[in-house]
C-alpha positions in Angstrom: -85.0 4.3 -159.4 -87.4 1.4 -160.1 -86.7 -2.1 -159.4 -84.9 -3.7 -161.7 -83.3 -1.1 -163.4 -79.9 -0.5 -164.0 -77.9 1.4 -162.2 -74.2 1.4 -163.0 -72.6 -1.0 -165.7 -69.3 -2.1 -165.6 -67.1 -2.4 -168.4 -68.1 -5.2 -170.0 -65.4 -5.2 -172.9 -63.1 -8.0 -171.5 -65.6 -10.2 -170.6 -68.2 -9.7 -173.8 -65.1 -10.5 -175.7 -64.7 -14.2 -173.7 -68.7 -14.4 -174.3 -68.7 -13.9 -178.4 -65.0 -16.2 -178.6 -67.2 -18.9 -176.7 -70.5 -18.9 -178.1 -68.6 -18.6 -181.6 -66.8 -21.9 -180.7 -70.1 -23.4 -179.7 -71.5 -22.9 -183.3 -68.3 -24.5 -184.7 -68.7 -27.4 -182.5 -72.3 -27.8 -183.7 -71.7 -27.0 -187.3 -68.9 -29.8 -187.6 -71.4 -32.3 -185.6 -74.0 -31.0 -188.6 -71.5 -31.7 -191.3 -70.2 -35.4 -189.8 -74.1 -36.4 -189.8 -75.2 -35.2 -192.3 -72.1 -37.2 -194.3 -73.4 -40.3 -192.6 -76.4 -40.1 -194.3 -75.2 -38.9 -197.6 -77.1 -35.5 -197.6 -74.7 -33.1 -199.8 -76.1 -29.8 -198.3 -75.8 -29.4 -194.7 -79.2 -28.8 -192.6 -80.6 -25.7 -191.9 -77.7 -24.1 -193.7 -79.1 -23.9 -197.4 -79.4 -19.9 -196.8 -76.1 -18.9 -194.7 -73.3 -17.8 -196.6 -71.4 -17.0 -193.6 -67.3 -18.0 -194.0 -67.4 -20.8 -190.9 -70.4 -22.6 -192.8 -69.4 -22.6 -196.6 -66.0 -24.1 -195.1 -68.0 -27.1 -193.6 -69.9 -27.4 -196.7 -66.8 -27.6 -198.7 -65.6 -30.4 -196.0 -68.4 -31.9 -196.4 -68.5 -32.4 -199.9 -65.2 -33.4 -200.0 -66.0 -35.9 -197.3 -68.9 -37.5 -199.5 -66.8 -37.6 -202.7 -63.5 -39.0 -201.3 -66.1 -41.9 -199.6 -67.8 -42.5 -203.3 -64.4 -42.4 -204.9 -63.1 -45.1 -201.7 -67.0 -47.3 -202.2 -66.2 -47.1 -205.9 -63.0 -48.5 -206.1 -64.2 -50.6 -203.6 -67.2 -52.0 -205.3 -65.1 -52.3 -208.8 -62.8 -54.5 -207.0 -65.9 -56.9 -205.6 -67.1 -56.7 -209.8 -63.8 -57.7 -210.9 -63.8 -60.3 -208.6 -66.8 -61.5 -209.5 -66.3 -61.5 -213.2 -62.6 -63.5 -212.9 -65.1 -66.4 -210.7 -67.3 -66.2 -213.3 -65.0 -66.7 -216.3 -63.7 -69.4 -214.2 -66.7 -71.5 -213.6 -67.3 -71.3 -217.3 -64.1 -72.7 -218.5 -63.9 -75.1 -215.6 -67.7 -76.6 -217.7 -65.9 -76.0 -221.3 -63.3 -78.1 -219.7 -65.5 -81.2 -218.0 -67.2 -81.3 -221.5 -63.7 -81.4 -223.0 -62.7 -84.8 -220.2 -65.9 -86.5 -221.1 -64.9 -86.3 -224.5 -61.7 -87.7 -224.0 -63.3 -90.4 -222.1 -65.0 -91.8 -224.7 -62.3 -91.4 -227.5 -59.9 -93.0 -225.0 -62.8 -96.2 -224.5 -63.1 -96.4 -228.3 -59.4 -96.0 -228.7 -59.1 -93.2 -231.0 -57.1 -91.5 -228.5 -54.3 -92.0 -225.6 -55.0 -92.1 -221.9 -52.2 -89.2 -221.8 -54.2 -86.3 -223.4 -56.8 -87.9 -220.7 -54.9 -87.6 -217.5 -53.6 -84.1 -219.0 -57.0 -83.1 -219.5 -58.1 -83.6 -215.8 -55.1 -82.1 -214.5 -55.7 -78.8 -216.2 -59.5 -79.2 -214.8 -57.8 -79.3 -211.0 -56.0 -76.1 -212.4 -59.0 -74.4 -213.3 -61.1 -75.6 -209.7 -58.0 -74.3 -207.5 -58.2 -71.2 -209.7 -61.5 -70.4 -209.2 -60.9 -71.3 -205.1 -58.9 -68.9 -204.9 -60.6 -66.2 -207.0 -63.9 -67.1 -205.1 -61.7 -66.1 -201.2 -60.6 -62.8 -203.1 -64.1 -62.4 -203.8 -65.4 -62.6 -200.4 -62.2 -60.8 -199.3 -63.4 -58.0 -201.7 -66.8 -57.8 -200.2 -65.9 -57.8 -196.6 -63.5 -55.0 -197.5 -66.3 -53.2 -199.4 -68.5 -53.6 -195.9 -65.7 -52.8 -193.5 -65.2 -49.3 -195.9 -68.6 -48.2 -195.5 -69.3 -49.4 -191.6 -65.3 -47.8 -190.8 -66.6 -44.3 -192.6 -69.5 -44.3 -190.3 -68.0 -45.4 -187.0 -65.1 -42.6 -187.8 -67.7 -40.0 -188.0 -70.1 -41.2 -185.0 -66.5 -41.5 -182.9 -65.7 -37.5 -184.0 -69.3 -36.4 -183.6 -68.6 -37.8 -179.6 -65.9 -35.8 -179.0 -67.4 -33.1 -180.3 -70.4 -33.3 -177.9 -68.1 -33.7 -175.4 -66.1 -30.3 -175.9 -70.1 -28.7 -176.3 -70.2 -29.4 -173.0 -67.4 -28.2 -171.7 -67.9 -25.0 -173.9 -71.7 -24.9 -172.6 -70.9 -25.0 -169.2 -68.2 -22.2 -169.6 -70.3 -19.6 -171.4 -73.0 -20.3 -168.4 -70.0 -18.9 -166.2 -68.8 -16.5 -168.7 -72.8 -15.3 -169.3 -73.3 -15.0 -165.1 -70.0 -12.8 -164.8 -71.1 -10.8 -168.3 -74.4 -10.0 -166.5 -73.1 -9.2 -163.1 -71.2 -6.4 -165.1 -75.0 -4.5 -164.6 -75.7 -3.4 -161.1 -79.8 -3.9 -161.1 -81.8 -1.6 -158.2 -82.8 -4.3 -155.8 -86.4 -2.2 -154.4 -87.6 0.9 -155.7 -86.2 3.9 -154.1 -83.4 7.4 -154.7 -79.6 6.7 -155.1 -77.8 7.7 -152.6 -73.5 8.1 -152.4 -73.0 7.3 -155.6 -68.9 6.7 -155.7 -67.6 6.0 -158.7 -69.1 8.6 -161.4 -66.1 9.4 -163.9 -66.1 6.5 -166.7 -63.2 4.5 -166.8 -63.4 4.7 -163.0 -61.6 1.3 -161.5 -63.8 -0.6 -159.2 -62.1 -3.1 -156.5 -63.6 -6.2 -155.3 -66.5 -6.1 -152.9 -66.2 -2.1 -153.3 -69.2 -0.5 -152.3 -70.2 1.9 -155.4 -73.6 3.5 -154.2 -76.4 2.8 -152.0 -79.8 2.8 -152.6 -82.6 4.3 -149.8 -85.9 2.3 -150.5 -89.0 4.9 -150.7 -91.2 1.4 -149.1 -91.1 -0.4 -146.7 -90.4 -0.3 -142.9 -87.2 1.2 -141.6 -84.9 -0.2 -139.0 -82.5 1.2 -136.5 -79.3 0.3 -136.3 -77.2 0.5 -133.0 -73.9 0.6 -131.8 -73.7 -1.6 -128.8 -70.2 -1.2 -126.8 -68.9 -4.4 -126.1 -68.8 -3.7 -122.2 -72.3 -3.7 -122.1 -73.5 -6.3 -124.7 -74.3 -8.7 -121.8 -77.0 -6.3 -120.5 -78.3 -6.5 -123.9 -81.1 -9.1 -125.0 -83.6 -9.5 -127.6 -86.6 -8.5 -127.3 -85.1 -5.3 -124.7 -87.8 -2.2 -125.2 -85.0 0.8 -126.1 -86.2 4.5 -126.7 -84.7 6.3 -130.0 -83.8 9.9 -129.7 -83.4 11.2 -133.2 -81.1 13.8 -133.1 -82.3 16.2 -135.5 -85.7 16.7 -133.8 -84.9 17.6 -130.3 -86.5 15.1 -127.6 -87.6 17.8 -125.3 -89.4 19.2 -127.8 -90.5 15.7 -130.1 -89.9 12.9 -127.9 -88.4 9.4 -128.8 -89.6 6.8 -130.7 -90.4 3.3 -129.1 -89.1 0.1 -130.3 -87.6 -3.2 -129.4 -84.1 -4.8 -130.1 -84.9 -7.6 -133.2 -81.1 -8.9 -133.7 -77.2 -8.8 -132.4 -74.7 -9.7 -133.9 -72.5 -12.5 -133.2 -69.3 -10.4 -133.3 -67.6 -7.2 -132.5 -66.7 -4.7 -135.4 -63.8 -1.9 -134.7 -64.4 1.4 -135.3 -62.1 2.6 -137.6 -62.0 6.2 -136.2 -61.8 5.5 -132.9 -60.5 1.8 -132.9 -63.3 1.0 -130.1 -65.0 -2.6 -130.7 -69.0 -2.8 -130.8 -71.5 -4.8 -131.4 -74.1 -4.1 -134.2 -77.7 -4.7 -133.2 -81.1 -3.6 -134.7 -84.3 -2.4 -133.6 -87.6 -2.2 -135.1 -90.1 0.7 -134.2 -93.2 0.5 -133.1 -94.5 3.1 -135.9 -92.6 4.8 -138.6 -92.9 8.5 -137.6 -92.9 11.2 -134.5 -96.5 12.1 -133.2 -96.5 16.2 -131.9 -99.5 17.6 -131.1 -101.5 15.2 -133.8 -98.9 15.8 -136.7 -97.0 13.0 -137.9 -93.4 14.1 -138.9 -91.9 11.1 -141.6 -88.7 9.9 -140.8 -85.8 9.2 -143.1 -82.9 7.0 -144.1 -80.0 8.1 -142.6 -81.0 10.1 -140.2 -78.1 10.0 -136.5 -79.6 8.8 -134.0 -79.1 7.7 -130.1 -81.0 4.4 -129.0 -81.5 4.6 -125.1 -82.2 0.2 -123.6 -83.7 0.1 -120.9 -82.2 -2.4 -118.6 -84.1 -4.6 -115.9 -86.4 -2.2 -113.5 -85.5 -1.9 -109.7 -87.5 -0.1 -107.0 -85.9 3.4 -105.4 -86.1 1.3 -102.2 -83.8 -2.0 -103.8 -81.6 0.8 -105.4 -80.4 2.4 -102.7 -80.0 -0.8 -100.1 -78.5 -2.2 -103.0 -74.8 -1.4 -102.2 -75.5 -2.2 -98.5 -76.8 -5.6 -99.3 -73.8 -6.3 -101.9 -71.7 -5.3 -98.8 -73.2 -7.9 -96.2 -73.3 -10.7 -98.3 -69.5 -10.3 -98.8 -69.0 -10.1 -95.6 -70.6 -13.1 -94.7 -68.9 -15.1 -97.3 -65.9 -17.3 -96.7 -62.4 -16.6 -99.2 -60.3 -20.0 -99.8 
């Protein structure tokens, strides 16, 4: 296998399923924020939409030209009200002249005395008719118009106020297809380094995988191998890093081959239990000094895998301290005081 390539795929049905809901959802979201600005500004066909005849957007085209017809039919009525309005002020303000002409012809009649002060006073009373009139007429008017600027500012703050929340669920939906997308593409198990599978565990389809199960392993064809070593924990305080320890592979016999040379790089900072034997080690790990067996000038590759038996040398005594060494342990007991 090749870096990078696939080498088992999980099902992926569940989760591709979760993937197209959401990313369908996300197209909704961005079609209705499409339709609600697009009605702000008036345009009757929605952007970027003029050759899609999918289901999802001929709905929001319909919307939207719903949207844009009931607001003309609203700015209509709206605007006819404001004319009306206008037209009652208007034909006020002319009879209100008609009738100040009228009053200054009374005033002179009445002067010359061709006619009574009554039809005069009557006269200017109906005048302060017509003037209250036309007040009143001229605060529906402006009444009118602020309703007419209300409608049109309302429509658009409706629409700006939907097309928040709807950014606001994108992101939410956004955010969820990044988790749904990283668990969709954890569904492929990619070859981390080039190399041969190796106990592959699962190969029957439909084959139910638990969590953190290990499916199949993969022996790199590069790169420098390590040993790894079974330390019992009685002796891991003999053992250091940086200890020189001999490796005996076991299928080449040492007699014959020899060991291999190396050094301890790492221990580990707790004991595993060996579910066989239910003894407690410690893992540690060696690097070699070179990556093959030297006999007689031929160079014998080693592999993955292979059992082995790591030999650590311990600190180095003279013959002469190892055999004084119990009689020395023995004096300087008995020269020691107990409490």
């Amino acid at each position: 296998m090749r870096k990078g390539e696939v080498l088992l795929e999980l099902n992926p049905q569940l989760v591709g399923s979760a993937y197209d809901a959401a990313i369908q959802e996300l197209d909704n979201l961005v079609l209705q924020q499409i339709q609600l600005r697009s009605a702000i500004k008036g345009q009757k066909i929605l952007d970027g939409s003029s050759n899609s005849n999918d289901k999802v957007t001929l709905s929001q085209q319909k919307l939207l030209t719903s949207r844009l017809e009931n607001k003309s039919d609203q700015i209509d009525a709206a605007k006819a009200s404001v004319a009306e309005k206008k037209a009652e002020v208007a034909g006020l303000s002319e009879q209100i002249m008609f009738q100040r002409q009228e009053i200054r012809m009374w005033d002179s009649l009445t002067d010359s005395g061709a006619a009574s002060k009554l039809q005069m006073v009557t006269a200017q009373g109906k005048l302060a008719e017509m003037i209250g009139a036309r007040n009143e007429a001229q605060k529906a008017l402006k009444q009118a118009e602020a309703n007419l600027r209300g409608l049109e500012s309302g429509m658009i703050f409706e629409n700006n106020s939907k097309i928040a929340e709807l950014v606001g669920e994108e992101a939410v939906i956004s955010k969820n297809i990044n988790k749904i997308k990283n668990q969709l593409e954890r569904t492929k198990i990619i070859s981390p380094v080039d190399g041969v599978v190796s106990d592959l565990r699962y190969k029957a389809p439909g084959s139910v995988v638990g969590p953190g199960a290990v499916v199949l392993q993969v022996v790199p064809n590069q790169g420098s191998k390590i040993v790894e070593l079974r330390v019992p924990s009685k002796d891991i305080g003999f053992v250091s890093i940086g200890q020189k320890v001999d490796i005996n592979l076991l299928p080449f016999d040492s007699s014959i081959y020899g060991t291999m040379p190396g050094k301890i790089t790492s221990i580990a900072g707790t004991t595993v239990q060996d579910p066989v034997t239910g003894k407690y080690y410690y893992l540690a790990r060696a690097s070699l000094n070179h990556q093959y067996l030297d006999i007689n000038d031929k160079k014998l590759t080693i592999q993955s895998g292979m059992p082995l038996i790591g030999d650590i040398k311990g600190q180095q005594r003279s013959v002469l301290r190892y055999l004084l060494q119990p009689f020395t342990r023995t004096v300087g007991s008995a020269f020691r005081e107990t409490n």
